[in-house]
Structure formats: structure tokens, C-alpha cells
N, C-alpha and C positions, 0 to 999 in steps of 0.2 A: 875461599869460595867466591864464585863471583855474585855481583850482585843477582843475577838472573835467577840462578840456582838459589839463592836462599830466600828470595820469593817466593817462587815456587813449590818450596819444602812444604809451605801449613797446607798448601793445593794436594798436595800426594797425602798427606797424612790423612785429609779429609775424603779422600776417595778411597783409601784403605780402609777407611774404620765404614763406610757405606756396603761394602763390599764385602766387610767381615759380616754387618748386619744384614745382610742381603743372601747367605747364603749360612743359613742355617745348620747345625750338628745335630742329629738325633742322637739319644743315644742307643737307640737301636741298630745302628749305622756301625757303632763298634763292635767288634767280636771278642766278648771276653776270653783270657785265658780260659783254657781247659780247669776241670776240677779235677784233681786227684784225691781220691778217698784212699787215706791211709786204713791198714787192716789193723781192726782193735779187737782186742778179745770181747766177745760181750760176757755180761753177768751171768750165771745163775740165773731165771727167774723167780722170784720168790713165789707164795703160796698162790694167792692172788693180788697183784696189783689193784688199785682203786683209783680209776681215772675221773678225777675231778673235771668238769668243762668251768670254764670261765663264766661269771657271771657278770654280764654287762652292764656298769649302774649309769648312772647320767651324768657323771663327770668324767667317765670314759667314752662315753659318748659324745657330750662336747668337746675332746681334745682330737675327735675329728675331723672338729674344723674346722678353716681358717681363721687365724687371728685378724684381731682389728689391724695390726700393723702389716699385716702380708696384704691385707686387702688394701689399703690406702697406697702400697710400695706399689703394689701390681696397678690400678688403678691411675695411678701417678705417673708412675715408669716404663715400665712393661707393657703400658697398654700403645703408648706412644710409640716406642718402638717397634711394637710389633705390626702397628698402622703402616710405620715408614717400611718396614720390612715385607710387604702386603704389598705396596704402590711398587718397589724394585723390582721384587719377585716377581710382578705381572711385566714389568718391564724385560728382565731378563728371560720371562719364559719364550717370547719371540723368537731368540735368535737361538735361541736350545730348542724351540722347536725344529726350528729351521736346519739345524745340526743332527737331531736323534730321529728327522723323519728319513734319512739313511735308513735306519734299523728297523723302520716301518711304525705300524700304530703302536709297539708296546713302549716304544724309547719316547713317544711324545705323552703317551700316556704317563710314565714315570717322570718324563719332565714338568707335565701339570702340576701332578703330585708333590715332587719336590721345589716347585717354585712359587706354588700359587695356594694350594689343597692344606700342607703344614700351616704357612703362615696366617689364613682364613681362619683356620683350627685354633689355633695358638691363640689368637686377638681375638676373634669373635663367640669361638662354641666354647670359648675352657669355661669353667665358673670362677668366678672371679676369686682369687687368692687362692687356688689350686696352679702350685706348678707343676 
């Protein structure tokens, strides 16, 4: 390699990993496999079943919710990126707007959403230590 080139390698590696943070996955965004429900015989039912409900005490209740440790990782980690991912996002939404106002208000609309709208969500409305 020449000298030039292996300069410039940590410069690319640092605008890919900006770029991966910049442009978020929901995963709403993937489509899962289909289900297939296989056919099973059912039972008999017996005389009468007797459907118990769960009874919620208060250590089922507190395993609702976030640990000390999700909260200090989120707080520490997650919140930072999601900052830098927030300042991108509003940067890249410009020229995506500029590209989906072709398709009129609903593609700039969708591009707010997906540039600006997630990342807001994500760092500022989540509760802390909820991913």
C-alpha cells in the first residue's frame, strides 16, 4: 500500500462507523418470516378447567424494571450516542429532504421521521434504562 492509502484507512473506518450510527435499524423495519401453525390434534376437554390468573406480588413487579446496571450503560453509553446520532440525523435530513420532496409531502414527512423523529425518541422520550 502506499503511503497515502494507509493514512487515510483510520479516515474511512471513521466515517463508516458515523454513518452506521447515523442511520439507525428499527426493528420494525424488518419483516419477519411468515408463521406456520402446524395442525395438532387438540385434547379432549376435561370436566371443567380451572383458570388460575396470575397473581402479581412485588418482586414481580420490580423485575419490571430497569436494573442499576442498564441504567448507568444507558446513561453512560447510549445516551451519547444517541446525542451524536440526533446532531447527524438532523444533518442528513437536509439533503433526504431535498431528494424525497420528488415524491411530495409524504417522503419528507417519512424522512423527518426517520432522520430526526427516532433519534429525539430514542435519547430524549425513552425512560432511562428501557431499551
Amino acid at each position: 500500500m502506499t503511503r497515502r492509502t494507509r493514512r487515510s484507512l483510520p479516515w474511512f473506518g471513521a466515517v463508516s462507523a458515523i454513518l452506521l450510527l447515523a442511520l439507525p435499524v428499527r426493528a420494525d423495519d424488518i419483516e419477519p418470516e411468515p408463521y406456520v401453525e402446524e395442525e395438532v390434534a387438540e385434547p379432549e376437554p376435561e370436566a371443567e378447567a380451572v383458570v388460575e390468573k396470575p397473581v402479581e406480588t412485588e418482586t414481580a413487579a420490580a423485575t419490571n424494571r430497569p436494573s442499576v446496571g442498564s441504567k448507568i450503560f444507558d446513561c453512560a453509553v447510549l445516551r451519547p450516542f444517541g446525542f451524536v446520532t440526533t446532531v447527524i440525523g438532523g444533518a442528513f435530513f437536509v439533503p433526504a429532504a431535498v431528494l424525497a420532496s420528488a415524491s411530495g409531502a409524504e417522503g419528507v414527512q417519512a424522512a423527518w421521521e426517520h432522520f430526526v423523529l427516532t433519534p429525539v425518541d430514542n435519547t430524549f422520550k425513552r425512560r432511562l434504562g428501557d431499551f
